[in-house]
DOMIPA-390978 format. One record per atom (N, C-alpha, C, CB): x, z, y. Coordinates in steps of 0.2 Angstrom, whole numbers, padded with zeros to 4 digits, always signed. Glycine has a CB too. Layout:
N
XZY ...
//
This chain:
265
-0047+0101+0071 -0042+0097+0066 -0041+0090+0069 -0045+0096+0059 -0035+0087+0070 -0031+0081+0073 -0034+0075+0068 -0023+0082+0074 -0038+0074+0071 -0041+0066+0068 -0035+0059+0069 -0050+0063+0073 -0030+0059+0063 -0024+0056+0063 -0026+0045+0062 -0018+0060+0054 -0030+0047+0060 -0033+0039+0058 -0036+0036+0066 -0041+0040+0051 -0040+0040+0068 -0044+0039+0072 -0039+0037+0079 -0049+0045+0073 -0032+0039+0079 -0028+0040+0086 -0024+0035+0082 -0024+0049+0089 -0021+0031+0077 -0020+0026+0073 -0023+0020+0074 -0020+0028+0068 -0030+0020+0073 -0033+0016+0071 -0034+0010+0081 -0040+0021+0067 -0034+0016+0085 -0034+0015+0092 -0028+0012+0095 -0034+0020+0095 -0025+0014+0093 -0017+0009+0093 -0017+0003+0090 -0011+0013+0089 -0017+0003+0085 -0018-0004+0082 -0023-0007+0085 -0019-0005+0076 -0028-0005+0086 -0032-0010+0090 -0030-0015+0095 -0036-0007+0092 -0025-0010+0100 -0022-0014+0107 -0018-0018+0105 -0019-0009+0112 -0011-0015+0100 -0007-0020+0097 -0011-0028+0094 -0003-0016+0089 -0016-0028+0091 -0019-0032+0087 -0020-0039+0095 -0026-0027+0082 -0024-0035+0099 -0027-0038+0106 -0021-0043+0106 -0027-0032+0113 -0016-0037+0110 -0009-0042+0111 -0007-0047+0109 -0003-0040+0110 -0007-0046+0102 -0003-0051+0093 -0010-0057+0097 -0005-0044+0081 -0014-0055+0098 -0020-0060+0099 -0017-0066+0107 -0029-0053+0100 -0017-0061+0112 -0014-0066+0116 -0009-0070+0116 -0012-0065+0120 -0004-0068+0113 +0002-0070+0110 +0001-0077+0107 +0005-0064+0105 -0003-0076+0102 -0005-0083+0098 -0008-0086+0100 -0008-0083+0094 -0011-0085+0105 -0016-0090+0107 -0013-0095+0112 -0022-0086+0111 -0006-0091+0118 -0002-0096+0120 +0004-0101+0115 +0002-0091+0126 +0001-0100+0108 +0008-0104+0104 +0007-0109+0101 +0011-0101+0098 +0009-0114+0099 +0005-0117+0094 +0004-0117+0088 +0006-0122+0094 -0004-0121+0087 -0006-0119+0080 -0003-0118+0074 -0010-0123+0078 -0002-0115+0070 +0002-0114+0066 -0002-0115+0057 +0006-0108+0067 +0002-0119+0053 -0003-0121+0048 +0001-0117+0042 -0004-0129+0047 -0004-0115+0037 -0002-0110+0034 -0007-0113+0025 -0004-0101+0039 +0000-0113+0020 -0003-0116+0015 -0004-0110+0011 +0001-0122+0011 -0012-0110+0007 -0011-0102+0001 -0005-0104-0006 -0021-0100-0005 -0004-0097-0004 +0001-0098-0010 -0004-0090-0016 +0014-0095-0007 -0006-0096-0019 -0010-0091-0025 -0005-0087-0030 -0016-0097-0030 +0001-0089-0031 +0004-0085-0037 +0007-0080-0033 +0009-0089-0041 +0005-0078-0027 +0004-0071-0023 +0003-0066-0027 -0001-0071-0019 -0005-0066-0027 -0011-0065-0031 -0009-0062-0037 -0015-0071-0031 -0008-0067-0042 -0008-0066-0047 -0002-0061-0051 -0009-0072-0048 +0006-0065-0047 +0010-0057-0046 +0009-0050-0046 +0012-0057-0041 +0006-0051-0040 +0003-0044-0038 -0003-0039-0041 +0000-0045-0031 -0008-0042-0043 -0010-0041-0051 -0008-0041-0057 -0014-0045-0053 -0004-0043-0059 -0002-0043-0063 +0004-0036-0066 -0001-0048-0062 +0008-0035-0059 +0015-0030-0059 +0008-0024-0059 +0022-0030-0051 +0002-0023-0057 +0000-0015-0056 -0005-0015-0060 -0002-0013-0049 -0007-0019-0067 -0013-0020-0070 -0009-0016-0079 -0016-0031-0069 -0010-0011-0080 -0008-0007-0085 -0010-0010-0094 -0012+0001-0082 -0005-0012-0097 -0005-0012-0102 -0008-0008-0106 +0000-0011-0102 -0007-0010-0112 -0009-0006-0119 -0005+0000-0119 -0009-0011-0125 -0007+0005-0122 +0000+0011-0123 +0005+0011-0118 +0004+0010-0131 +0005+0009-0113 +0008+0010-0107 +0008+0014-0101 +0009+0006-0106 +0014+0017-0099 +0013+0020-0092 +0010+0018-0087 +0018+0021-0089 +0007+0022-0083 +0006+0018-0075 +0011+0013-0074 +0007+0022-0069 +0012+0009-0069 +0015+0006-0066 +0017+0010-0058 +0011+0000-0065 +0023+0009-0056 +0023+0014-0050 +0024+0008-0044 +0029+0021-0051 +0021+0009-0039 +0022+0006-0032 +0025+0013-0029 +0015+0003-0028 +0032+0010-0027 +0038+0014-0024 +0036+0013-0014 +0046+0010-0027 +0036+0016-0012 +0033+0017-0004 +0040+0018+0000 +0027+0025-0003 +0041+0015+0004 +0043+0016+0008 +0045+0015+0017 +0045+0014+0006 +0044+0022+0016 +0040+0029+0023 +0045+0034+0026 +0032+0036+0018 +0045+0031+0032 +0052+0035+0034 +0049+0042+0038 +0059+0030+0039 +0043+0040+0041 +0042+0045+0043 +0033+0045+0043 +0045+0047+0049 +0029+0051+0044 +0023+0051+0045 +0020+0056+0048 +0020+0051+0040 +0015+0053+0052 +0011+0059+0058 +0008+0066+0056 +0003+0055+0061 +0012+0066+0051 +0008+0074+0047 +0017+0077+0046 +0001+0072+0036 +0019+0075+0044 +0026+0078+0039 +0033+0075+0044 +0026+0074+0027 +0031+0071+0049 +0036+0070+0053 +0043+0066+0048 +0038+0078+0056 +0049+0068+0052 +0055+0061+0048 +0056+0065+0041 +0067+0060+0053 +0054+0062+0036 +0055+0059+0028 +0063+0059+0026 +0053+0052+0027 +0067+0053+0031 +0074+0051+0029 +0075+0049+0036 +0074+0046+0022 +0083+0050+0035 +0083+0047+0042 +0084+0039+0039 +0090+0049+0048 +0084+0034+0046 +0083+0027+0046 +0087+0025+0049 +0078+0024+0048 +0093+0023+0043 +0101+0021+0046 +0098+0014+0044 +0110+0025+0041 +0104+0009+0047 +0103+0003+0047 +0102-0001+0040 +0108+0002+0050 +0099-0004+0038 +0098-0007+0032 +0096-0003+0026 +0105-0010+0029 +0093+0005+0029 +0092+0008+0025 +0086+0006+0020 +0092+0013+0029 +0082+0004+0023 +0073+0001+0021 +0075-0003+0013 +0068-0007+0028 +0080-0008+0017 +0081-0013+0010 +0085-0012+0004 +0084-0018+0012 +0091-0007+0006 +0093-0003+0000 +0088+0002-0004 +0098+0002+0003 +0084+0005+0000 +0081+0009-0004 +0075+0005-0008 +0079+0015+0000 +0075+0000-0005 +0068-0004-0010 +0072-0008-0015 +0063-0010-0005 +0078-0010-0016 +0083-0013-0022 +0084-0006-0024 +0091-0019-0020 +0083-0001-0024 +0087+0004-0029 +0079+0005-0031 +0092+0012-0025 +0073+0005-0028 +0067+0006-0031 +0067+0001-0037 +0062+0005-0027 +0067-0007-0036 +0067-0010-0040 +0071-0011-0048 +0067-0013-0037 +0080-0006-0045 +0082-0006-0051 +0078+0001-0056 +0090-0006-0050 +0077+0004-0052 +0073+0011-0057 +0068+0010-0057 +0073+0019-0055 +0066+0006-0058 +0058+0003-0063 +0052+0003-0058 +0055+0009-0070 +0051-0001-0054 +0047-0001-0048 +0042-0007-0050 +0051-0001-0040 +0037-0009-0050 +0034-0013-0051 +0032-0018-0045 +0030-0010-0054 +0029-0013-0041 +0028-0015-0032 +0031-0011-0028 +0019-0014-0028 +0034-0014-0022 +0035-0010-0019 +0031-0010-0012 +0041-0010-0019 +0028-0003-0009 +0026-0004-0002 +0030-0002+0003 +0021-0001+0001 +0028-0007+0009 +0032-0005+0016 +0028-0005+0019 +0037-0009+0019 +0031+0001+0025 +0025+0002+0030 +0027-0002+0038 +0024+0012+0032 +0022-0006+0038 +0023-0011+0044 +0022-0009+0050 +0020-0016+0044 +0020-0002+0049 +0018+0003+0059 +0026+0005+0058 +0010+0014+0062 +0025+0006+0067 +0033+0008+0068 +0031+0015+0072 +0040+0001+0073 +0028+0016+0076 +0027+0021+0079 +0025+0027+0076 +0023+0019+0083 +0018+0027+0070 +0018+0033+0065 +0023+0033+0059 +0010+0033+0061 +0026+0028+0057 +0029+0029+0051 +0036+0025+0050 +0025+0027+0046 +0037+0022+0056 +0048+0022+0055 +0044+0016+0052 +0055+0029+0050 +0042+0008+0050 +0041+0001+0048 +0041-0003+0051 +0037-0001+0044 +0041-0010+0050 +0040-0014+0056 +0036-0021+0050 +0048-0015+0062 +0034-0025+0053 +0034-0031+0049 +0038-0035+0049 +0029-0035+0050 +0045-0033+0053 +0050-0036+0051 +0055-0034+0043 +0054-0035+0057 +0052-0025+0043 +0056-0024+0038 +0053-0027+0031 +0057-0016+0037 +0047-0027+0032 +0042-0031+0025 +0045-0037+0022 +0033-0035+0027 +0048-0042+0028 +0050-0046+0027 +0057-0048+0024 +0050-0048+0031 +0060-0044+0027 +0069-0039+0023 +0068-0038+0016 +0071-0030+0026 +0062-0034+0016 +0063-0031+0007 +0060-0036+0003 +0060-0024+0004 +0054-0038+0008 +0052-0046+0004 +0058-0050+0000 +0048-0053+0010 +0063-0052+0003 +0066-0056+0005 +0072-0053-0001 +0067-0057+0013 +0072-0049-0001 +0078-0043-0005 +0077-0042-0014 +0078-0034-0001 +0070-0042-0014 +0066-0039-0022 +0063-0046-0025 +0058-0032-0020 +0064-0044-0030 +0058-0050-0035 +0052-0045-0036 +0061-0053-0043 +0051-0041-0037 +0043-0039-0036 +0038-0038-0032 +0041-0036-0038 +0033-0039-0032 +0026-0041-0026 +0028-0035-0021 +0015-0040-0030 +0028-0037-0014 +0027-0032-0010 +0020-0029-0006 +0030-0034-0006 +0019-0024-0004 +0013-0022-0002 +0013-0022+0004 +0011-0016-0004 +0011-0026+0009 +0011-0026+0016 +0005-0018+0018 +0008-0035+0020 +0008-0014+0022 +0003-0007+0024 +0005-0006+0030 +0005+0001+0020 +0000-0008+0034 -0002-0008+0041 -0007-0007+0047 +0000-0011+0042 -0013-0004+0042 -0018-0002+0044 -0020-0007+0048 -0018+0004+0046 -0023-0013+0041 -0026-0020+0043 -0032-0020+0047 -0027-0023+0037 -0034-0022+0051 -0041-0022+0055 -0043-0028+0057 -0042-0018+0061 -0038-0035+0058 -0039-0041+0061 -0036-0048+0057 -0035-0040+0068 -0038-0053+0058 -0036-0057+0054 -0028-0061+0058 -0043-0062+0052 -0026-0060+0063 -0020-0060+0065 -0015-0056+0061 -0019-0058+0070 -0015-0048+0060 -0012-0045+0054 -0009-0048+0047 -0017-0041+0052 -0017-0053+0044 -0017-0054+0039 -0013-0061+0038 -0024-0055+0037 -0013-0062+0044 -0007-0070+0045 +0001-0068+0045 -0009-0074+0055 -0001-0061+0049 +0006-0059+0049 +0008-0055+0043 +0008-0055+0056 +0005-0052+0037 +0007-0052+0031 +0009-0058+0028 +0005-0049+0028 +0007-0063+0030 +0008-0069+0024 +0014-0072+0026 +0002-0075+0021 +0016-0073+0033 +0022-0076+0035 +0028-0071+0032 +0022-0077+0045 +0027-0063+0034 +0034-0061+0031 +0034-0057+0024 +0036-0056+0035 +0030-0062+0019 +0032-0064+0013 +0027-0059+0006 +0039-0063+0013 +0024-0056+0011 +0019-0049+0009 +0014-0053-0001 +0010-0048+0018 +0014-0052-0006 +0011-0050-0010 +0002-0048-0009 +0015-0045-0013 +0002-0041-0007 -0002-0038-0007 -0004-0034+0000 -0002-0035-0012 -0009-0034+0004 -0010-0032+0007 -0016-0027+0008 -0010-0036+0010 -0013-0020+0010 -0017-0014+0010 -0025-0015+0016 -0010-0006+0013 -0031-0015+0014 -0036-0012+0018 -0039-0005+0015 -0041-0019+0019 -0040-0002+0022 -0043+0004+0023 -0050+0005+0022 -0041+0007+0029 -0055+0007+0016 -0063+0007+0017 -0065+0009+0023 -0067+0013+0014 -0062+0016+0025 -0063+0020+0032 -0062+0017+0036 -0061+0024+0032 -0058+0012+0037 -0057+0008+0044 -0061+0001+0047 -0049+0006+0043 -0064+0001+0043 -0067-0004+0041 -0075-0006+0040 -0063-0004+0038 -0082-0008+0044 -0088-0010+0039 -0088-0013+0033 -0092-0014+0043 -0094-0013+0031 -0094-0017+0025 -0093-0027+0029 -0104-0015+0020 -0095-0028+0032 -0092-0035+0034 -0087-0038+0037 -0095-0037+0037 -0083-0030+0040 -0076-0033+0041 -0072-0031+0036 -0073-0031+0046 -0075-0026+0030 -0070-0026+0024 -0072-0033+0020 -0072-0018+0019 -0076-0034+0019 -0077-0042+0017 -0076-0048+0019 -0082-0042+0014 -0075-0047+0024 -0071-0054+0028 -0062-0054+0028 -0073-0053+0038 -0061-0048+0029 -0056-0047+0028 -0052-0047+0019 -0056-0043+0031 -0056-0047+0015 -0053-0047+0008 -0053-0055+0008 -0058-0043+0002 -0058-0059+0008 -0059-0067+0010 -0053-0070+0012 -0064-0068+0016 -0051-0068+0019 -0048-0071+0022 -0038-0070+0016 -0049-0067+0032 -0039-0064+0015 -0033-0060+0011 -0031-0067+0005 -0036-0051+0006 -0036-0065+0005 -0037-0071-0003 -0038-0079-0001 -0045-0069-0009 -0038-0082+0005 -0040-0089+0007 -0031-0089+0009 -0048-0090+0014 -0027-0086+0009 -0017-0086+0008 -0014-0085+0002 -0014-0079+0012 -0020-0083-0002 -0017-0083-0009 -0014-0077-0010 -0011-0087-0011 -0015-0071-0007 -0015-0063-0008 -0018-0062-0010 -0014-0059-0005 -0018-0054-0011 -0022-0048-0015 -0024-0043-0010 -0018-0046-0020 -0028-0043-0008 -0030-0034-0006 -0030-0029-0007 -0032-0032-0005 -0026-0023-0008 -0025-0016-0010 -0032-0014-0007 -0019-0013-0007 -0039-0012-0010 -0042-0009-0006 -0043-0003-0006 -0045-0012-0006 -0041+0002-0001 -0041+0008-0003 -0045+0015-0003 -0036+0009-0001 -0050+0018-0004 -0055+0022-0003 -0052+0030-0004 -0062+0021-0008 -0056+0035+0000 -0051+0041-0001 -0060+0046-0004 -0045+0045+0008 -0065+0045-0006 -0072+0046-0009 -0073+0042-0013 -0078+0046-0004 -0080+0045-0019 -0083+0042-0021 -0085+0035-0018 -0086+0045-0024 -0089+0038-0010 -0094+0032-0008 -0089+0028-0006 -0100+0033-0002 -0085+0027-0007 -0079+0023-0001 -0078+0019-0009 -0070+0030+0003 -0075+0022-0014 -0075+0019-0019 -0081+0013-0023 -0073+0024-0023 -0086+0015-0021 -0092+0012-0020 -0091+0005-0018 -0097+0016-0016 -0091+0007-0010 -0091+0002-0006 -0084-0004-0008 -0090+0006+0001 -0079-0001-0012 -0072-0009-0012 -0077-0011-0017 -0062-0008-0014 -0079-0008-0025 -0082-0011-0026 -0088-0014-0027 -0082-0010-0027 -0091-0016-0020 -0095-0021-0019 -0095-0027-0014 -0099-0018-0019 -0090-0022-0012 -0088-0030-0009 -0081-0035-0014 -0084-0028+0000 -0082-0034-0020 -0077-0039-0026 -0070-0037-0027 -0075-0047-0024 -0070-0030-0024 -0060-0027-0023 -0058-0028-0033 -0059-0014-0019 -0053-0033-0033 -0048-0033-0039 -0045-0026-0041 -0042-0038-0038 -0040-0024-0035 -0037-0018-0034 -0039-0012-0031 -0033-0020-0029 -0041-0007-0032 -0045-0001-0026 -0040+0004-0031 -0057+0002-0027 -0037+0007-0022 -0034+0013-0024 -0037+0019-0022 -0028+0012-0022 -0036+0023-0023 -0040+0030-0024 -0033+0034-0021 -0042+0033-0034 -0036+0037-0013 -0029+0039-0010 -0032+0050-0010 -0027+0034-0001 -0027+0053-0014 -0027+0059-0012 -0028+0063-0007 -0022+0060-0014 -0022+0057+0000 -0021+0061+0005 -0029+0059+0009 -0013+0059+0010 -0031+0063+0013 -0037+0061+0018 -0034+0059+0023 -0041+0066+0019 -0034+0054+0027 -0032+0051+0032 -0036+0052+0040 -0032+0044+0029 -0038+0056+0040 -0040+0059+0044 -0036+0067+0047 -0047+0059+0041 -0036+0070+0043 -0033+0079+0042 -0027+0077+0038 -0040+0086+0037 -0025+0072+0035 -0018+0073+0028 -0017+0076+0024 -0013+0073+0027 -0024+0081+0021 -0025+0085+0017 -0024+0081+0009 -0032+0087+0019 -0022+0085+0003 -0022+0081+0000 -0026+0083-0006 -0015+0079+0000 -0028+0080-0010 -0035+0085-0016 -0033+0080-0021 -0045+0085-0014 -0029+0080-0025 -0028+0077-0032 -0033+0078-0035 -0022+0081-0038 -0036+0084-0037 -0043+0083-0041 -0049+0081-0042 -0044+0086-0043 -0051+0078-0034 -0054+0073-0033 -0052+0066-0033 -0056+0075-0028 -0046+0067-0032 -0044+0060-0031 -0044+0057-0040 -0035+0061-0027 -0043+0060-0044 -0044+0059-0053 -0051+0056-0052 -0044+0068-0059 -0056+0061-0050 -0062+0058-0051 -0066+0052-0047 -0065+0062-0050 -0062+0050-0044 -0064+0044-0040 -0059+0038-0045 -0063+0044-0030 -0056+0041-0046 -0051+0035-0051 -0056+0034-0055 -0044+0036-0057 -0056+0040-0061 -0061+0037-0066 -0068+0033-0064 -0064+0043-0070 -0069+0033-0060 -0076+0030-0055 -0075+0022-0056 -0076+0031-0044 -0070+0019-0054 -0067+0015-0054 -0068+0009-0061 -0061+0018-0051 -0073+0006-0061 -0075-0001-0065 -0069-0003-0069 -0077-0006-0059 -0068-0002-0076 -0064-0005-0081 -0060-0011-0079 -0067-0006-0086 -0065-0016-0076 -0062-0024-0075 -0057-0023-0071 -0066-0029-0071 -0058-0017-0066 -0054-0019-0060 -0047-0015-0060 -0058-0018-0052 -0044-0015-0056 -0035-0011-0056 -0035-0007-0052 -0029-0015-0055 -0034+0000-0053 -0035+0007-0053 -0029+0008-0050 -0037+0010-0060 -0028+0012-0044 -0021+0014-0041 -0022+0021-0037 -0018+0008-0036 -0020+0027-0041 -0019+0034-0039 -0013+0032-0033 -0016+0040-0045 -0016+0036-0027 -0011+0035-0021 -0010+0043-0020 -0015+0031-0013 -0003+0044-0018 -0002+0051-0014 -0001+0056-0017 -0007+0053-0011 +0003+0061-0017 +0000+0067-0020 +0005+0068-0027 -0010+0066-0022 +0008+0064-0028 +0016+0065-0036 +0022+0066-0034 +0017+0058-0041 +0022+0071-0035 +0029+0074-0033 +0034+0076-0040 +0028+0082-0029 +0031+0076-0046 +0032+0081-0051 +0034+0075-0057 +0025+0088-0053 +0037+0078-0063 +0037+0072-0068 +0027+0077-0070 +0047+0072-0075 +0025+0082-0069 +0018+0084-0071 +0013+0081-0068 +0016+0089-0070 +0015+0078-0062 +0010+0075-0057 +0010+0068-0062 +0013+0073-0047 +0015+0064-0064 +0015+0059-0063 +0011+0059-0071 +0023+0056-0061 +0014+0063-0077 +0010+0066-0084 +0003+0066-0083 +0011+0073-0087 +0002+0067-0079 -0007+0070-0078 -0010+0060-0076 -0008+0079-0066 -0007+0059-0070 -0008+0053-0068 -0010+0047-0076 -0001+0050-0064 -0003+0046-0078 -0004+0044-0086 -0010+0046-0091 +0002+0047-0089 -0012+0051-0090 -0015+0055-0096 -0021+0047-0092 -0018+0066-0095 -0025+0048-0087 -0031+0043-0082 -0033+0037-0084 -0029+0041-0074 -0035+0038-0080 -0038+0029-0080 -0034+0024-0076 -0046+0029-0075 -0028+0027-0070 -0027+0023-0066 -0020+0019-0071 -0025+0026-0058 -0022+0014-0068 -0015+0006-0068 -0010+0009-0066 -0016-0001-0061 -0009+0010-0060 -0003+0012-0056 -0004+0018-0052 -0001+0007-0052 +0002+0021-0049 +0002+0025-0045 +0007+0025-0039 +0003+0030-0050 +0005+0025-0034 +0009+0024-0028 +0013+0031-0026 +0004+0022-0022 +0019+0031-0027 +0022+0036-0024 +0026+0034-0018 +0026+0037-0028 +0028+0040-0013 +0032+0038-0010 +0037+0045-0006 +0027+0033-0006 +0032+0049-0005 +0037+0056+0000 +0041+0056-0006 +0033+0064+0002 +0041+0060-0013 +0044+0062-0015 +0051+0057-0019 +0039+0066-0017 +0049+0051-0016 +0056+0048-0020 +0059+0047-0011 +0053+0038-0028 +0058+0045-0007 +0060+0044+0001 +0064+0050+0000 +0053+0044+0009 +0064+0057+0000 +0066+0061+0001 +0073+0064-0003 +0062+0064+0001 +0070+0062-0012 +0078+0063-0014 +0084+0057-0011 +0077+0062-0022 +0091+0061-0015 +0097+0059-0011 +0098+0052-0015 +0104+0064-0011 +0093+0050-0020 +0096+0044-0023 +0091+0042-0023 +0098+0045-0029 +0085+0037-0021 +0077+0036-0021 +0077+0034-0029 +0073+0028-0014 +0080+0027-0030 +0079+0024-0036 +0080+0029-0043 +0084+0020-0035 +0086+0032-0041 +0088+0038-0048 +0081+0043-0050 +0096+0043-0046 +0078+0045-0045 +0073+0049-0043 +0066+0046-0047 +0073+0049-0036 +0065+0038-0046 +0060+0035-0049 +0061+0037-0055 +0059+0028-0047 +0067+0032-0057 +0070+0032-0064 +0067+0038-0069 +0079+0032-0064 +0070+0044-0066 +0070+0052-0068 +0061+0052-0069 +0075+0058-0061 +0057+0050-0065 +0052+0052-0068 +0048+0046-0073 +0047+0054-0062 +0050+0041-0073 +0048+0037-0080 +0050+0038-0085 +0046+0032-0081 +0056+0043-0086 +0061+0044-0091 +0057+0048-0092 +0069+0045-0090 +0054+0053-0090 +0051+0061-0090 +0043+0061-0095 +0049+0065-0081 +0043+0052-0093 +0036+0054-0095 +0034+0048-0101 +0030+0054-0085 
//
């Protein structure tokens, strides 16, 4: 089985290297926290009383498992994240690899720049250059991987997230994984369906590690909703929010497509 994370994870490492020389020949650059980051970003995915999930709308043009999604016409990224936002989108993510998944950290900065609600920078964080470079192109919240990650570089890294005034998406795809964000103080832990390793995907585990997930903190089903049933079942849970993304990328309308499933449900 093609270990998809592991041939990812290696890549970014080298990019990260680079991003590192790069900086080092520049000058210092001073960077103020902007805390109502944070609080945004909590806030758009943290579930109400008698209320739906919140949906974070994904935007993923392509992936190392399922290949091109949509094609990637010019200005496409940022249309489809204002059409997210008019059909009820709370967050939106962008994927900042460009090699597995058609993003760049330039597009983050476009739809940053385009939406009024929190964005998710997703770029399979590992270095605190990364973390510099979500906050320059306007990032909300920034996605860390359990699996990618020790316990001391997942908690250095939440630190450093939050010493900019962000939020960390922390995401586990196991119970022990869900363990682990919460103990190292994760606000946010999402619970992702797909396995990132094989991109298998197991909804019915994925339920059960939601409900795992500590009342205080904000609960996010990742992966795996295609259906106004997927999304019913989601609602019925525990989770805050739910991250969608193939199945709204693929319809001919993204936004109408969101719309249609919180209408449904």
């Amino acid at each position: 089985m093609t270990d998809y994370l592991s041939a990812i994870l290696e890549r970014k490492r080298r990019e990260n290297a680079r991003r590192r020389r790069h900086t080092a020949a520049m000058a210092p650059v001073t960077r103020v926290a902007e805390p109502e980051r944070s609080t945004r970003g909590i806030g758009a995915l943290r579930r109400g009383p008698g209320a739906l999930p919140s949906v974070m709308a994904e935007v993923k043009f392509r992936s190392p498992s399922a290949g091109e999604i949509r094609p990637q016409r010019r200005g496409e990224g940022v249309r489809i994240a204002e059409a997210y936002e008019r059909g009820g989108a709370s967050v939106i993510s962008v994927l900042a690899d460009g090699p597995g998944f058609g993003g760049s950290p330039l597009l983050v900065r476009r739809v940053a720049a385009a939406v009024s609600v929190p964005v998710l920078y997703k770029g399979f964080v590992l270095d605190g250059v990364q973390v510099e470079l979500a906050f320059d192109v306007g990032a909300s919240l920034v996605l860390l991987l359990v699996r990618a990650l020790t316990d001391d570089e997942l908690g250095s890294l939440v630190a450093e997230i939050r010493s900019l005034g962000m939020e960390p998406v922390v995401e586990a795809a196991n119970a022990q994984e869900v363990d682990r964000a919460v103990a190292v103080g994760s606000t946010i832990i999402g619970v992702n369906a797909r396995d990132l390793s094989t991109f298998r995907v197991d909804k019915s585990a994925a339920h059960e590690c939601v409900d795992r997930i500590p009342p205080d903190r904000v609960a996010v089903f990742m992966s795996g909703v295609r259906t106004e049933d997927d999304f019913r079942e989601v609602a019925k849970g525990r989770a805050d929010a739910v991250l969608i993304g193939e199945e709204l990328m693929r319809a001919e309308d993204p936004g109408a497509r969101l719309a249609e499933l919180l209408r449904s449900s």
